[in-house]
C-alpha positions in Angstrom: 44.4 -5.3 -68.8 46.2 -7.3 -65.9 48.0 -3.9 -65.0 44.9 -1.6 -65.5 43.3 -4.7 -63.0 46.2 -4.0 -60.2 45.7 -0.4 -60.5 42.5 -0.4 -59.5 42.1 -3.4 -57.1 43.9 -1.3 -54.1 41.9 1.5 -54.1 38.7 -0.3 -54.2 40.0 -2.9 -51.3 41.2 0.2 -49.7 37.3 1.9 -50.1 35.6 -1.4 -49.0 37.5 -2.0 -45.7 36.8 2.0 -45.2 33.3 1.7 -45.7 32.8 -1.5 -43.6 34.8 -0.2 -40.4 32.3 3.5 -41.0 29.3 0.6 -40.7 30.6 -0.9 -37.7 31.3 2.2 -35.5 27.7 3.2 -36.6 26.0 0.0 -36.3 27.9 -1.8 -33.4 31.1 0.5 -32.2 31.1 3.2 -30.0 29.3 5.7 -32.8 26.1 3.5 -33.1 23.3 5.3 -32.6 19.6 4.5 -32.5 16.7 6.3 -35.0 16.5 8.8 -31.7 19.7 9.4 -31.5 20.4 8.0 -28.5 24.4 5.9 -28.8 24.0 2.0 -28.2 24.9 0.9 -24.8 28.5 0.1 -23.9 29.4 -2.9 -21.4 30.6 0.2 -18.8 27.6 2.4 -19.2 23.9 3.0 -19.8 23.8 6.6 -18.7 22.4 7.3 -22.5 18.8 5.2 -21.4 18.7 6.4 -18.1 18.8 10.0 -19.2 16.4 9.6 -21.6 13.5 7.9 -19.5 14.3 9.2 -15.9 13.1 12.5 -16.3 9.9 11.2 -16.7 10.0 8.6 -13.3 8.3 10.4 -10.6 7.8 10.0 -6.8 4.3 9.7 -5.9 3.1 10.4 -2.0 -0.2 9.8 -0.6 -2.1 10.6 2.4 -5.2 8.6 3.9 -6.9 10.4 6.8 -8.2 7.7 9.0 -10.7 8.4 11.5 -10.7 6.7 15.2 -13.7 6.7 17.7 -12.3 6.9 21.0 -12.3 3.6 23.4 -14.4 4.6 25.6 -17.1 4.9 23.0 -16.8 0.6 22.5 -19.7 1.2 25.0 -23.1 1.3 23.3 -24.7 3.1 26.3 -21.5 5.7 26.0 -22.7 6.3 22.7 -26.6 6.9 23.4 -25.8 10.1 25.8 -22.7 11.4 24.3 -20.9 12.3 21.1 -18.2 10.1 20.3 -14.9 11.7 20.6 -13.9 11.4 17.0 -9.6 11.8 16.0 -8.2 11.8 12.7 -4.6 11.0 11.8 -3.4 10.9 8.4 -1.3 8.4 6.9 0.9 8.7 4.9 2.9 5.6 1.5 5.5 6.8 -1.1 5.6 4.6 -4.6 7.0 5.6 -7.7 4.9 6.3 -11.4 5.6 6.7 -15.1 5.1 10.1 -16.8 3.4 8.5 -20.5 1.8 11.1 -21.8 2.5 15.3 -22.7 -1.2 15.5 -21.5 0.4 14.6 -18.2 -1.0 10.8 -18.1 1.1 9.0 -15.1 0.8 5.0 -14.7 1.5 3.6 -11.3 0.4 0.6 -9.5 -3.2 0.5 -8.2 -1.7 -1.0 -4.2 0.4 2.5 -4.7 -2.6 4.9 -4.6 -5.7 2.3 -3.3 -7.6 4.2 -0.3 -5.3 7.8 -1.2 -7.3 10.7 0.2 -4.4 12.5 -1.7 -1.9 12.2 -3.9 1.0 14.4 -4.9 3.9 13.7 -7.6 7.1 14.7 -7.3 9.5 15.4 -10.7 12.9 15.2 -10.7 13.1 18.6 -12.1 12.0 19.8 -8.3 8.8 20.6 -9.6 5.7 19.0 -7.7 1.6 19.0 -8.7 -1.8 17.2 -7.1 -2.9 14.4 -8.6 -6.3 13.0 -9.8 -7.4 9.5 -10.4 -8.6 9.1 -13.9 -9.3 5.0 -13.3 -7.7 2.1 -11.7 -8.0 -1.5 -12.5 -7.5 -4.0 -9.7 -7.1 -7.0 -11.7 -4.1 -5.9 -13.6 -3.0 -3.4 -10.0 -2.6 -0.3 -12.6 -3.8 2.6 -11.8 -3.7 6.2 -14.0 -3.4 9.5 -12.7 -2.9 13.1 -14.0 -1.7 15.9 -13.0 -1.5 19.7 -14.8 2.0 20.6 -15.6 3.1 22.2 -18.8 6.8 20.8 -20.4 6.4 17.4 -19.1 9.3 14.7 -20.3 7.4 11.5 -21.0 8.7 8.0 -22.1 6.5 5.9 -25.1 4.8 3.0 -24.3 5.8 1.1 -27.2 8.9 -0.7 -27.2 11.1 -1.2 -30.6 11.2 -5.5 -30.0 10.1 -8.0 -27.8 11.4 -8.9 -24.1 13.5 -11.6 -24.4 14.5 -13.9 -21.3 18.0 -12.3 -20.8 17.7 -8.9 -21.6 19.6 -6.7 -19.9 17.3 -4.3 -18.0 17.5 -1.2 -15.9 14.6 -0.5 -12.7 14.0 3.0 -11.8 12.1 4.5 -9.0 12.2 6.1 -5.2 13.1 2.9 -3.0 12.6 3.4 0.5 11.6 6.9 0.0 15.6 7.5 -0.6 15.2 9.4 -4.2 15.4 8.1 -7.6 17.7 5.3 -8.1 18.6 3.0 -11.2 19.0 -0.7 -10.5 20.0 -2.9 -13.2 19.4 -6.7 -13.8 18.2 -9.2 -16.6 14.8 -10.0 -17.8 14.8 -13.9 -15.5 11.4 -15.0 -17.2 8.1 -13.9 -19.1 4.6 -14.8 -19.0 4.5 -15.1 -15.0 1.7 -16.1 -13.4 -0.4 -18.0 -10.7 1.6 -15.7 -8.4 -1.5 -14.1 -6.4 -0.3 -10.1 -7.1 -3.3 -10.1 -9.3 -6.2 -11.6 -11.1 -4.6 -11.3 -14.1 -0.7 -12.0 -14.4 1.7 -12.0 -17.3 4.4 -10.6 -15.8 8.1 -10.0 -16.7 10.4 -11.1 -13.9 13.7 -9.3 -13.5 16.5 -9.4 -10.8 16.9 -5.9 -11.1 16.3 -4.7 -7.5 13.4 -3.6 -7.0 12.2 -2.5 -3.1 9.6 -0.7 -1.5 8.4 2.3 -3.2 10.0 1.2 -6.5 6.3 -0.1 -7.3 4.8 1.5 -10.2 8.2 2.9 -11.8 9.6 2.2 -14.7 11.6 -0.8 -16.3 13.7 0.1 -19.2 15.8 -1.8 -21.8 19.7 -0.4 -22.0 18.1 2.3 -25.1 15.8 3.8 -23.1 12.9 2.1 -24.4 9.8 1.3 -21.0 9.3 -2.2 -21.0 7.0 -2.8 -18.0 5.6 -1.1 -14.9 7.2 -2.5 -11.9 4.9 -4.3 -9.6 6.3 -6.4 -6.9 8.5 -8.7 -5.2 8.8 -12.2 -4.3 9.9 -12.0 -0.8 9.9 -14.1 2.5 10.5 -11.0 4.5 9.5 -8.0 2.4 13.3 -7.4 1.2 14.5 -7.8 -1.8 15.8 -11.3 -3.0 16.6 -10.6 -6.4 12.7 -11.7 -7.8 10.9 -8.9 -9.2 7.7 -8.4 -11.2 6.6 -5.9 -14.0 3.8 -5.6 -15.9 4.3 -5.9 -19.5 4.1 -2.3 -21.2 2.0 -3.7 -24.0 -0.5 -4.7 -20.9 -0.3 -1.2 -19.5 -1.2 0.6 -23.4 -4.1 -1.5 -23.3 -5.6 -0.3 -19.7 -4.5 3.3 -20.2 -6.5 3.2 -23.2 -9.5 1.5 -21.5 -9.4 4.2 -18.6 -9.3 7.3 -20.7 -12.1 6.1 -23.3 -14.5 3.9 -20.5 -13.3 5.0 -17.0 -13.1 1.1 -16.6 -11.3 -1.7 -18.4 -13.1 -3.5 -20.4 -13.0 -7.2 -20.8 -14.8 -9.9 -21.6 -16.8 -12.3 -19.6 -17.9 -15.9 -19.2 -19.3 -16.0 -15.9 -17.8 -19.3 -14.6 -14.8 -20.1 -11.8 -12.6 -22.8 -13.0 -10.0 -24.6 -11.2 -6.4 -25.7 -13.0 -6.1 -29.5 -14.0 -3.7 -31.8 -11.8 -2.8 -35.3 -12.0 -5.3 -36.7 -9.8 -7.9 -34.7 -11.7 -7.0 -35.7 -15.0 -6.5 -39.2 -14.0 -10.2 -39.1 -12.9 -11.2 -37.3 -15.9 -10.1 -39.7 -17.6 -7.5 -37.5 -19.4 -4.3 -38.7 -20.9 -2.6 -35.2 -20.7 -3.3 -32.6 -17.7 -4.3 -29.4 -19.1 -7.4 -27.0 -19.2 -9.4 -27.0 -16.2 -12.3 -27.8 -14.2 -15.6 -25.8 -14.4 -16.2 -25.4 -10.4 -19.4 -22.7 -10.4 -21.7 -21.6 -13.3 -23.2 -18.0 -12.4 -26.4 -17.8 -12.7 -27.8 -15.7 -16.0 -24.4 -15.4 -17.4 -22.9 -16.8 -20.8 -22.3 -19.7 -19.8 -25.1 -20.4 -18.3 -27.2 -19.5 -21.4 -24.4 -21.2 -23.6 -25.0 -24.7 -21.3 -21.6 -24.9 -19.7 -22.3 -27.1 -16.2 -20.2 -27.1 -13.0 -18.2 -30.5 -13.6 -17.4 -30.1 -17.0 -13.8 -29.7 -18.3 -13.0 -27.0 -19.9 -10.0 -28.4 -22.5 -10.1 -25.2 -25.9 -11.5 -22.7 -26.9 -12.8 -22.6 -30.7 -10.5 -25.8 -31.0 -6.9 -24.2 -29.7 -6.0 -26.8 -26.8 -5.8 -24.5 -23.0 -2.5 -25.5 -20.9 -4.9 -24.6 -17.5 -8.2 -22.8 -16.5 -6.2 -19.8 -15.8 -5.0 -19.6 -19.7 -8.2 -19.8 -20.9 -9.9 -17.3 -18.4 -7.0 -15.0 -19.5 -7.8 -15.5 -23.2 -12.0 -14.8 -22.5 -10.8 -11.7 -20.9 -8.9 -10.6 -24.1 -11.7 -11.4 -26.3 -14.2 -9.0 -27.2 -17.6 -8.6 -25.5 -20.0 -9.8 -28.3 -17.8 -12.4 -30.0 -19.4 -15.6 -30.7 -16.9 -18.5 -29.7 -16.8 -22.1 -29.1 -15.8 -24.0 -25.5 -14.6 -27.5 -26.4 -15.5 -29.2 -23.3 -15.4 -32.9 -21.9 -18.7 -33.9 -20.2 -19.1 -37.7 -18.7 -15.6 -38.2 -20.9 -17.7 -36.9 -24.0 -16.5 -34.0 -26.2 -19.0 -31.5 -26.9 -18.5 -27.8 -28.7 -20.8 -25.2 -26.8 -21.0 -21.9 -28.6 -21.1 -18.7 -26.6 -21.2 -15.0 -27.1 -18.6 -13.6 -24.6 -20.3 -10.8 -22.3 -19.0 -7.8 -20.7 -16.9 -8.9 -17.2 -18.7 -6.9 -14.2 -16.4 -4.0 -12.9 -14.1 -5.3 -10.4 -14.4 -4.6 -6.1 -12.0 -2.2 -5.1 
């Protein structure tokens, strides 16, 4: 038995140190591949990701013809006898988009194509096509174009995992009009906001570098996978100082889907302004902690109006989950339904009260 034992130990040590090194160059080793195919980054490359989503990066340029009424027309009594002398000159940005769809769906930022009289985008396969504007949405600055091409590489909006703070991550786009170019960096922070880029922010901040004309191109994780839309830079001069911005693919899903099925994005709607919580505030609040935020205007006819919500009161939950600031919980209405019934847990004279509320639909925003 102790022989028979010996005989086969060796072979079926041999087989499971086999089997486990086959697992490793699959898994973690220079064989590992993903369910596409694609071969897991090395430390010395991520020519496998960029392959796989730059095809579908484009350059977008547009033109704005602006008209000018000569000087001499400042006149008023000029204008009364003669036709104003009228000239037209044409403007011209560059930006970058995101090919999303086969149906040729591009996303972009909204600042890339605001005010376009036209807009053309540019593949990297040479080929080029006019562009309409199927919506925008100011708030979140996306906008969504298409154009009619057949054969179009695209790159999926859903990512395999969340973004985690560290993460390596690759930026491409057409900085300074110059031609595609891949920048990489690490994912510095999520959830960014109170930055004034838009009136809704939850941004992923990268030091990738990011420059003009990289807005609205893509951010990618090392397998390919689009992980934002990048937006913009924190800059004292305009250049790049390694702090970027990108909008959170998951965001961009949701407004595509909103501007193909409504034109518009839809959101929800209280119909207040409210103003962040400081010390101070709290402290006269009465307030042992400084969160939610103070309720600064009530609109007139809106929700929370009707629901009782007054200018003063402090606006601490909603439907009893405690609100870090105002802007928290204005984000949260946004994300909530139009025609959900919910409950504002508000301080009033240092009193707690629970108004209820059914969340209306926010008014389209001014472009």
């Amino acid at each position: 038995m102790v022989k028979l034992f010996r005989f086969l130990a060796l072979p079926v040590l041999a087989g499971l140190i086999v089997g486990l090194a086959v697992l490793w160059w699959f898994q973690q080793g220079p064989g590992a591949h993903d369910a596409r195919g694609v071969r897991a980054p090395t430390a010395d490359s991520y020519a496998d990701a960029v392959s796989l989503a730059a095809p579908a990066v484009v350059n977008i340029y547009t033109t704005q013809i602006v008209t000018n009424n000569d000087s001499l027309s400042d006149n008023p009594m000029f204008d009364r006898f003669m036709e104003r002398p009228r000239r037209e000159r044409a403007l011209g940005s560059l930006g970058s988009g995101v090919i999303v769809s086969s149906e040729g769906y591009i996303l972009t930022s909204y600042h890339v194509i605001r005010e376009a009289d036209e807009i053309l985008v540019a593949l990297r396969d040479g080929r080029d096509a006019p562009a309409r504007v199927v919506g925008t949405d100011p708030e979140t600055d996306l906008a969504l174009l298409q154009i009619a091409l057949e054969n179009l590489p695209e790159v999926k909006l859903n990512g395999p995992k969340p973004v985690r703070v560290g993460d390596v991550v690759l930026a491409i786009g057409n900085p300074l009009g110059i031609g595609q170019t891949v920048s990489m960096g690490i994912v510095s922070a999520t959830g960014r906001s109170h930055l004034g880029i838009a009136t809704f922010e939850n941004f992923i901040q990268t030091d990738a570098a990011i420059n003009r004309g990289n807005s609205g191109g893509a951010l990618i994780d090392t397998r390919g996978h689009l992980i934002g839309i990048n937006t913009a830079i924190l800059s004292s001069d305009g250049n790049w100082q390694g702090i970027g911005f990108a909008t959170p693919a998951s965001i961009a899903a949701e407004v595509m889907s909103d501007l193909i099925e409504h034109g518009r994005v839809i959101r929800g709607y209280l119909g207040v302004t409210v103003q962040d919580m400081n010390p101070n505030l709290a402290e006269s609040f009465g307030l042992e902690e400084v969160h939610g935020g103070v309720v600064t205007e009530v609109v007139a006819g809106s929700p929370a109006q009707k629901a009782g919500l007054q200018a003063g009161d402090v606006l601490v939950g909603v439907n009893g989950e405690a609100m870090p600031d105002g802007y928290a919980a204005m984000n949260l209405i946004a994300g909530t339904e139009p025609g959900t019934k919910i409950i504002l847990n508000v301080l009033r004279n240092r009193q707690e009260l629970g108004l209820a509320v059914t969340v209306g639909t926010r008014p389209p925003a001014k472009e």
